[in-house]
C-alpha positions, 0 to 999 in steps of 0.5 A: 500500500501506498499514499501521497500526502499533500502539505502545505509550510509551515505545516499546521498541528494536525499535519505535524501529529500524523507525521510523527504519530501515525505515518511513523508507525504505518511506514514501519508496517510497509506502507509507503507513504510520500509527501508532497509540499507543492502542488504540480500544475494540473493535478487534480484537487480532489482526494481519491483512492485507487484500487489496484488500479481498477477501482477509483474512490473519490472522497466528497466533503462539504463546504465545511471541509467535512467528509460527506461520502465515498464515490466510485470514480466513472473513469480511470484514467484521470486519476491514475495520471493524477497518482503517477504525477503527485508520485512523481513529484513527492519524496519518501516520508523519511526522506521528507523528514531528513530534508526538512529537519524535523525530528518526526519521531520525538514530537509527539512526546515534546508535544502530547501533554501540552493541552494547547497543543492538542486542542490546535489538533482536534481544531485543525482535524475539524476544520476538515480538509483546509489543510491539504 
């Protein structure tokens, strides 16, 4: 399994506690995740999955960024460009890290017991996709 995360700089709270909280743990497990700090001219703005290269799933949202249902994609090949594109142009989670100088794997334990910390991440998590 693999995925592109799109981010923006400075990366908000939300973005910062998946890259040091969860990707960590899913990279250990074999996924390959990739990070992408830009946007290439003419991807596509929309979040999709795609399954074994047959099935596409574009994830819908509301004006308010929240998440309103799953979608089976009526063509493939747009996605599919999409996916070898944001690949293309995005580099390996770690890699992010290293070139960034993030310290990915001690945020969590500098940052977890601070409360106001934590409420920018539950804020940033319900303002729902602002932060791709």
């Amino acid at each position: 399994m693999r995925r592109v995360r799109m981010v923006e700089t400075p990366l908000t709270e939300y973005q910062r506690f998946q890259c040091s909280w969860g990707y960590p743990a899913n990279v250990a497990a074999g996924e390959a995740i990739y990070i992408l700090d830009h946007r290439p001219d003419g991807l596509l703005e929309v979040d999709f999955w795609v399954f074994d290269d047959e099935t596409v799933v574009v994830l819908e949202y509301d004006a308010a960024g929240r998440f309103v249902r799953p979608v089976v994609a009526e063509t493939l090949e747009p996605y599919l460009q999409a996916r070898d594109m944001a690949l293309k142009a995005s580099v390996p989670f770690r890699e992010y890290g290293a070139r960034t100088g993030m310290r990915l794997e001690v945020f969590m334990q500098e940052r977890l017991n601070d409360p106001a910390v934590m409420d920018e991440v539950a804020r940033s998590a319900l303002r729902g996709r602002t932060d791709k």
